[in-house]
PABA-389958 format. One record per residue (C-alpha): x, z, y; residue number from 0. Coordinates in Angstrom, 1 decimal. Example, Ala and Ser with C-alpha at 12.3 -4.5 7.8 and 13.67 -1.06 7.14 Angstrom:
BEGIN
NODE        u        w        v   resi
NODE     12.3      7.8     -4.5      0
NODE     13.7      7.1     -1.1      1
//
This chain:
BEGIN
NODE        u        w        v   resi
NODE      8.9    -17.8     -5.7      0
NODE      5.7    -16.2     -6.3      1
NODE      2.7    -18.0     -5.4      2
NODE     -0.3    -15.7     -4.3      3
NODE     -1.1    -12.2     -4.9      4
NODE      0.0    -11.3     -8.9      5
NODE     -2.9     -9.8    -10.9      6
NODE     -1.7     -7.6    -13.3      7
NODE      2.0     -7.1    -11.4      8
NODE      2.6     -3.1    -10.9      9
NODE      2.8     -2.1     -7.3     10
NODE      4.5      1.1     -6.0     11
NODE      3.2      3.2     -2.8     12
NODE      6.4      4.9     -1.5     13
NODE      4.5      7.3      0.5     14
NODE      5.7     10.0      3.7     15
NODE      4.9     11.2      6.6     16
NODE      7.9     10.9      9.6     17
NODE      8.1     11.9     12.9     18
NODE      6.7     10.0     15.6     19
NODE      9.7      9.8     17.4     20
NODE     12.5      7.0     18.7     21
NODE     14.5      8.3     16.5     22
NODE     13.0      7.9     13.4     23
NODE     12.1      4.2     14.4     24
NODE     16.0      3.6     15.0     25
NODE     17.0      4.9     11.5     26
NODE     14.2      2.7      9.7     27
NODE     15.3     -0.2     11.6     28
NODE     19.0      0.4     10.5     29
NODE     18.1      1.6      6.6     30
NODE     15.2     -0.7      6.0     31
NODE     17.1     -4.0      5.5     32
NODE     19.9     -2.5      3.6     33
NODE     17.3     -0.4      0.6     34
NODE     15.2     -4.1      0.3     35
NODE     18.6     -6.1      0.1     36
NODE     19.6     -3.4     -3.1     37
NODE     15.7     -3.3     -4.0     38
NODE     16.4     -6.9     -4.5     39
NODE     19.3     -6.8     -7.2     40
NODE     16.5     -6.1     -9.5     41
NODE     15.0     -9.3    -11.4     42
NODE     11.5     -8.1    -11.5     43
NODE     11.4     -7.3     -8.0     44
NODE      8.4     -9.4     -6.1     45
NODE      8.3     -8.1     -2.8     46
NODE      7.1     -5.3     -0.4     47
NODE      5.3     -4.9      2.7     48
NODE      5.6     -1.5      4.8     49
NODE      2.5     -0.2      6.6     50
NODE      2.1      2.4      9.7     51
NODE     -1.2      4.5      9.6     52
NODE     -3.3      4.0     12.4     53
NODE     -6.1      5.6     12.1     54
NODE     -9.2      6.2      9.7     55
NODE    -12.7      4.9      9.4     56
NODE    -15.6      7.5     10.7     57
NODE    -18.0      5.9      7.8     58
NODE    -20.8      6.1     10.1     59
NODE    -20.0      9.8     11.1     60
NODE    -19.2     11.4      7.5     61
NODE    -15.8     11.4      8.9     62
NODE    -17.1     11.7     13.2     63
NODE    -13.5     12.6     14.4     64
NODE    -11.9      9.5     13.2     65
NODE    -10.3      6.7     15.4     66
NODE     -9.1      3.2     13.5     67
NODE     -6.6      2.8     16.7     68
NODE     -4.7      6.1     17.6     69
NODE     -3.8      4.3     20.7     70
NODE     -4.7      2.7     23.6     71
NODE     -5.5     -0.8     21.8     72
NODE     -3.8     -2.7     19.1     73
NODE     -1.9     -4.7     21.4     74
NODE     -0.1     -1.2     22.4     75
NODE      0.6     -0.5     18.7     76
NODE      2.0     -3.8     17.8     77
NODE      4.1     -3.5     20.9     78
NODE      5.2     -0.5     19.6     79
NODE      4.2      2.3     16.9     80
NODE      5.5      4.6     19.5     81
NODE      2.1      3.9     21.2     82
NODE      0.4      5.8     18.3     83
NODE     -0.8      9.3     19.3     84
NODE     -0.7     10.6     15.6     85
NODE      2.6     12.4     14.3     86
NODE      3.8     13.0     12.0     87
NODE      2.8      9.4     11.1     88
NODE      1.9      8.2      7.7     89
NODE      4.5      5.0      6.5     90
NODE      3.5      3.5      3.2     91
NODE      5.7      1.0      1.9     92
NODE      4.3     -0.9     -1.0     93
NODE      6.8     -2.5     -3.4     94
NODE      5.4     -5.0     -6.0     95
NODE      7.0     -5.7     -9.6     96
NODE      6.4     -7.7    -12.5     97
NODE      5.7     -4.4    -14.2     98
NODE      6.5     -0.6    -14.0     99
NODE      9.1     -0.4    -16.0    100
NODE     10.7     -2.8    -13.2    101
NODE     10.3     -0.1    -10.4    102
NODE     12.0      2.3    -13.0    103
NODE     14.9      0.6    -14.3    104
NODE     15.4     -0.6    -10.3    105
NODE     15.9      3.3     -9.5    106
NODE     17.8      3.8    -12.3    107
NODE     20.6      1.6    -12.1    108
NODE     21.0      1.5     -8.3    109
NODE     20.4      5.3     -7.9    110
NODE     23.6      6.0     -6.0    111
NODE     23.0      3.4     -3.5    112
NODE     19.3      4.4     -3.0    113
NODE     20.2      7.8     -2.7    114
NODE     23.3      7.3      0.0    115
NODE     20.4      5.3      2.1    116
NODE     17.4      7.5      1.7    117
NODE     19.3     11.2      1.9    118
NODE     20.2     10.3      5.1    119
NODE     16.3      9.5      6.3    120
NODE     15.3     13.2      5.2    121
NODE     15.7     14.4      8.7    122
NODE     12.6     12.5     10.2    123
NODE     10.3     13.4      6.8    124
NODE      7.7     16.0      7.1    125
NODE      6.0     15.2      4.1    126
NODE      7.2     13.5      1.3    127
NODE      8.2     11.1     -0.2    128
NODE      5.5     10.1     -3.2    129
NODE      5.6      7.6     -5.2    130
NODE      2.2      6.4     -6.9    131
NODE      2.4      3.1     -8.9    132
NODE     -0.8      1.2     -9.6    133
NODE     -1.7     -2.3    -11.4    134
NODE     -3.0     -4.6     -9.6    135
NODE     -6.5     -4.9    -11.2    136
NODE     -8.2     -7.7     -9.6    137
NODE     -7.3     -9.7     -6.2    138
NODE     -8.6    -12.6     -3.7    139
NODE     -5.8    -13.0     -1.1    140
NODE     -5.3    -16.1      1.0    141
NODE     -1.3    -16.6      1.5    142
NODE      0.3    -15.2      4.6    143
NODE      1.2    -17.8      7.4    144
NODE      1.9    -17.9     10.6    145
NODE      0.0    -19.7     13.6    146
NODE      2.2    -22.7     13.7    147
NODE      1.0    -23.0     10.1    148
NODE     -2.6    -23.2     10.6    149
NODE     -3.1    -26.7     11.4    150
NODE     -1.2    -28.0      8.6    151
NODE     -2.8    -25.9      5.8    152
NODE     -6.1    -26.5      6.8    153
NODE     -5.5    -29.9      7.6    154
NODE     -4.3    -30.2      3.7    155
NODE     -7.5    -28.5      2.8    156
NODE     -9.8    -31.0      4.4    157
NODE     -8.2    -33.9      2.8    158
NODE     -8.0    -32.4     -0.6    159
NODE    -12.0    -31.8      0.3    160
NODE    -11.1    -28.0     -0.6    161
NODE    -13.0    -25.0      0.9    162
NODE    -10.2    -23.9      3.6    163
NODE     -8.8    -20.4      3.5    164
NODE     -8.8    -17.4      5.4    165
NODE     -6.7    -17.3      7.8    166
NODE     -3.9    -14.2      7.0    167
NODE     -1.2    -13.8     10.0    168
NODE      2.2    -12.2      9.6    169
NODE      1.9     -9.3     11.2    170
NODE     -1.3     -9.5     12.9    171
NODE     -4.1     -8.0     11.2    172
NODE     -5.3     -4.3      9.8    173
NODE     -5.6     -3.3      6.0    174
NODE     -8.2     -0.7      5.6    175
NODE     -7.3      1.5      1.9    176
NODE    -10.0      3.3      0.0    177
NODE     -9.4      6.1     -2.5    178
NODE    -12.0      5.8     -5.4    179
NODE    -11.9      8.4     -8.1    180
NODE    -14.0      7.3    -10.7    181
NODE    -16.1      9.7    -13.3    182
NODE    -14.0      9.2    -16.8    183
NODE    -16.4      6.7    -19.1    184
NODE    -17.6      4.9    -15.4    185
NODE    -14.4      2.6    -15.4    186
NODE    -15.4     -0.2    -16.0    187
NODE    -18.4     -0.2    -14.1    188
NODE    -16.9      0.4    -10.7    189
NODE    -14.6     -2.3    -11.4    190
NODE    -17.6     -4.8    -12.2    191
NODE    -19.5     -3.1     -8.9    192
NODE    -15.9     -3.2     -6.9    193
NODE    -15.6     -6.7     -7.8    194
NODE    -19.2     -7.9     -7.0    195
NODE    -18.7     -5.7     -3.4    196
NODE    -15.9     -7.2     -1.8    197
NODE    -17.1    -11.2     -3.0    198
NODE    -20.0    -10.6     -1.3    199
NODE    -18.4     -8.8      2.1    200
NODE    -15.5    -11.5      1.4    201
NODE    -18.0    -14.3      1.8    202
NODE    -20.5    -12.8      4.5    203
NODE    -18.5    -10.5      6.4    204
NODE    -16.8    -12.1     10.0    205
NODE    -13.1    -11.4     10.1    206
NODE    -12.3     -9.9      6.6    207
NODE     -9.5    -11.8      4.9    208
NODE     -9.3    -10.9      1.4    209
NODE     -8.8     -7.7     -1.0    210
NODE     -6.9     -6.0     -3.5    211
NODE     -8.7     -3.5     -6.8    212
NODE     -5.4     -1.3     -7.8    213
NODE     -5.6      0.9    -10.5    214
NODE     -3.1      3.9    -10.6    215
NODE     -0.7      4.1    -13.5    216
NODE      1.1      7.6    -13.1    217
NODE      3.7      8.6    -10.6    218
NODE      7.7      8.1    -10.5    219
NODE      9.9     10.9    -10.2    220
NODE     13.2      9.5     -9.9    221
NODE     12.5      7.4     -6.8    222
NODE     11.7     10.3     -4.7    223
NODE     14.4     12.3     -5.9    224
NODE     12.9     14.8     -8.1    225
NODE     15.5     15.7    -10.1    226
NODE     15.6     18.7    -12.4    227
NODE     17.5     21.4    -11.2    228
NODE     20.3     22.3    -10.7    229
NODE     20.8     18.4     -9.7    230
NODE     17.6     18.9     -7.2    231
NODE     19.5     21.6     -4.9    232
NODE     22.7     19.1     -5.3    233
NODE     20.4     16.7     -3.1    234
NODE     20.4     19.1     -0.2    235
NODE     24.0     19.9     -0.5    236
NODE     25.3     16.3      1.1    237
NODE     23.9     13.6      3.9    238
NODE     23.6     11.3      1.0    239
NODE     27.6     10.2      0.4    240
NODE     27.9     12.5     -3.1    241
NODE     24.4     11.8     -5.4    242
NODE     24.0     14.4     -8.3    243
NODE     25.5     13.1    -11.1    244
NODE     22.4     13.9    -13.0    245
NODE     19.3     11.5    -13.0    246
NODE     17.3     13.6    -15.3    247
NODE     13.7     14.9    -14.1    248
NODE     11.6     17.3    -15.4    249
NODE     10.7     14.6    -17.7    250
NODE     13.5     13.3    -19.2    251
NODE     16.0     10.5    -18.4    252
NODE     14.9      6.6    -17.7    253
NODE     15.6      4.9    -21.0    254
NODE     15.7      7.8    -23.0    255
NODE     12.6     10.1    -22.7    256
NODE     10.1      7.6    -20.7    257
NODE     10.2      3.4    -19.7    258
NODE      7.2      3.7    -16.9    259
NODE      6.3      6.1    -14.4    260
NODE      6.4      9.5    -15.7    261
NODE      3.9     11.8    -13.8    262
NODE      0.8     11.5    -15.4    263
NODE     -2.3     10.2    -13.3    264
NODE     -4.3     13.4    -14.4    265
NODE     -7.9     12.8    -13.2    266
NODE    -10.2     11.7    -12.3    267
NODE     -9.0      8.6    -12.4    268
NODE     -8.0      7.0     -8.6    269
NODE     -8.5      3.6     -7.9    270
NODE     -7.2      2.1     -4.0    271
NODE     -9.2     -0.5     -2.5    272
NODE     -6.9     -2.3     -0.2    273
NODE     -8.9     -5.1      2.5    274
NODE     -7.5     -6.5      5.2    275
NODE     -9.2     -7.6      8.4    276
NODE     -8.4     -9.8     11.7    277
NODE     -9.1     -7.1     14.5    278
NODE    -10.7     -3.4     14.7    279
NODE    -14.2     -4.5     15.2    280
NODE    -14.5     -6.5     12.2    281
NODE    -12.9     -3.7      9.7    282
NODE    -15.3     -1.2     11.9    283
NODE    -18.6     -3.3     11.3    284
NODE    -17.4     -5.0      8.1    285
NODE    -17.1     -1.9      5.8    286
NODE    -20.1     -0.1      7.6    287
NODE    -22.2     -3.0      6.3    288
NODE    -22.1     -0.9      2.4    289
NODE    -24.6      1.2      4.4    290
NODE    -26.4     -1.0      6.6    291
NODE    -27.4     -4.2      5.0    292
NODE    -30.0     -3.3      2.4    293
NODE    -28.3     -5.7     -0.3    294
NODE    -25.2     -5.2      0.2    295
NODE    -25.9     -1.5      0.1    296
NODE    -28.1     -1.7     -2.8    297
NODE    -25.0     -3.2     -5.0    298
NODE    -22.1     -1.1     -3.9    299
NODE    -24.4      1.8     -4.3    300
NODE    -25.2      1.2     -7.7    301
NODE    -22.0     -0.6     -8.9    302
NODE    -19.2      1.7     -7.0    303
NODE    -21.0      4.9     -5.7    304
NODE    -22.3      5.9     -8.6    305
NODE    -19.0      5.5    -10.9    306
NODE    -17.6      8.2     -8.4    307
NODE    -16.2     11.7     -9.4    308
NODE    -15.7     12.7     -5.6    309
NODE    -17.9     10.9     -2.7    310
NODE    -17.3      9.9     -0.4    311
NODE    -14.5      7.3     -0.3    312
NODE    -11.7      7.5      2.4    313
NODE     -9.9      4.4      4.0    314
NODE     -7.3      5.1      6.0    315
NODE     -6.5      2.7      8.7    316
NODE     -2.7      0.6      8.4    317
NODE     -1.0     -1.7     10.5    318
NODE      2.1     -3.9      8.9    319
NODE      5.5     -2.3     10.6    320
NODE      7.7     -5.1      8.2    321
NODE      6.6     -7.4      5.3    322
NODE      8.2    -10.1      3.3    323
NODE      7.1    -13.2      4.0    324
NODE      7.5    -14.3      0.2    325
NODE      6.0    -12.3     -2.0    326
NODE      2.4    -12.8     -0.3    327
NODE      3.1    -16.9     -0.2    328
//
């Protein structure tokens, strides 16, 4: 069992926009279980998380149109994501390995199964899939719990005379993800100016719980069924019970032509910040305080805006649809 969040572990954004429809909500409830039990035949498999979009944040009216709750409250979309007024609707599901070549091999050798599963899923897509796979640069993440846990893990902190944790609930907060693309030469900057950013909103902010700096690798091809054609049309010629054969993409074959994600990052270079909070109004008036508070603004300005190649940065609003509760323990 893994124990925390694993810097330096490669983690996969499998990323599409559905329908927002009962339907596609049925299908995902009957696929989902069966693609992480064969995701899981993989050794370097960690664990996953899968996320609905909810909204986006306005950044203090750069973006004036944007909601963080597409809904009538939060309570309405953890009733049901049905409740969300955007569609299609954006699901990213991460998956988390020990490295990339993990995620490849894992889509290699259980292609026919993955394939049967997914194919059959195409019918709610309207954009999509994409697979981006980043490396998980730098991380402060309390373990996930649940309520009935609270009492015990803080009471252990108090008698160990420990500093207690946040507080992360299964199921029950919001994760707001930034895209950073980062001038070439400026790398290791905005990682030092990242870094120094979320400690101090980490420590001063009320409500955020802790943060992930992930730092793309490239893109997979396989996993999203890119496959060189003729094979690609062969994907549209069946509901998912005869795979192509093939498995080769445009750029070569998994253990022949390429070990790690093959699609190239290009540039500039993209960089996700991933936060989570405890409730809208803290992710609102937590991230707006880069702009507010005159020191906090004075060190992400100089230690993450100016690294950037495109400003400014976008976080798009997520709210966990199904997560495993090991991975994150």
């Amino acid at each position: 069992m893994v124990r925390g969040i694993k810097k330096g572990a490669a983690l996969a954004i499998n990323q599409a926009a559905i329908a927002n429809a009962p339907e596609s909500f049925e299908k995902m409830q009957r696929v989902g279980p069966k693609v992480c039990l064969t995701t899981a035949n993989e050794p370097g498999f960690l664990g996953f998380h899968a996320f609905l979009q909810t909204g986006a944040h306005p950044l203090g009216g750069r973006f004036g149109a944007a909601k963080l709750i597409n809904a009538d409250s939060m309570e309405a979309v953890m009733e049901s994501p049905l409740n969300l007024r955007l569609d299609p609707l954006n699901l990213w599901q991460y998956t988390v390995w020990e490295d990339a070549e993990a995620h490849e091999r894992m889509h290699y050798e259980q292609y026919e199964r993955i394939f049967e599963l997914c194919a059959g899923c195409l019918d709610m897509v309207v954009d999509g899939p994409w697979e981006p796979v980043y490396r998980i640069l730098e991380e402060d993440m309390p373990r996930l719990m649940g309520m009935t846990d609270v009492p015990r893990i803080m009471g252990q902190a108090m008698a160990q005379q420990q500093q207690p944790p946040k507080i992360r609930l299964a199921m029950k907060r919001l994760v707001a993800l930034g895209e950073h693309y980062v001038k070439e030469g400026g790398e290791q900057a905005f990682t030092d100016g990242v870094v120094r950013t979320l400690e101090k909103l980490k420590e001063n902010a009320p409500g955020m719980i802790g943060w992930m700096l992930l730092e793309k690798q490239g893109e997979s091809a396989l996993s999203t069924f890119q496959l060189a054609p003729p094979a690609f049309w062969e994907c549209l010629e069946t509901l998912g019970a005869n795979p192509p054969e093939s498995r080769r993409t445009n750029y070569g074959e998994f253990g022949k032509d390429y070990n790690t994600p093959p699609i190239p990052i290009g540039g500039p270079k993209q960089y996700l910040v991933h936060t989570e909070w405890e409730s809208p109004d803290t992710l609102l008036f937590g991230l707006t305080l880069t702009g507010v508070n005159p020191e906090l603004r004075r060190i992400h300005d100089e230690g993450v805006m100016a690294h950037l190649a495109r400003l400014p940065p976008y976080y798009r609003i997520f709210a966990p649809a199904m997560e495993d509760m090991i991975f994150f323990h």
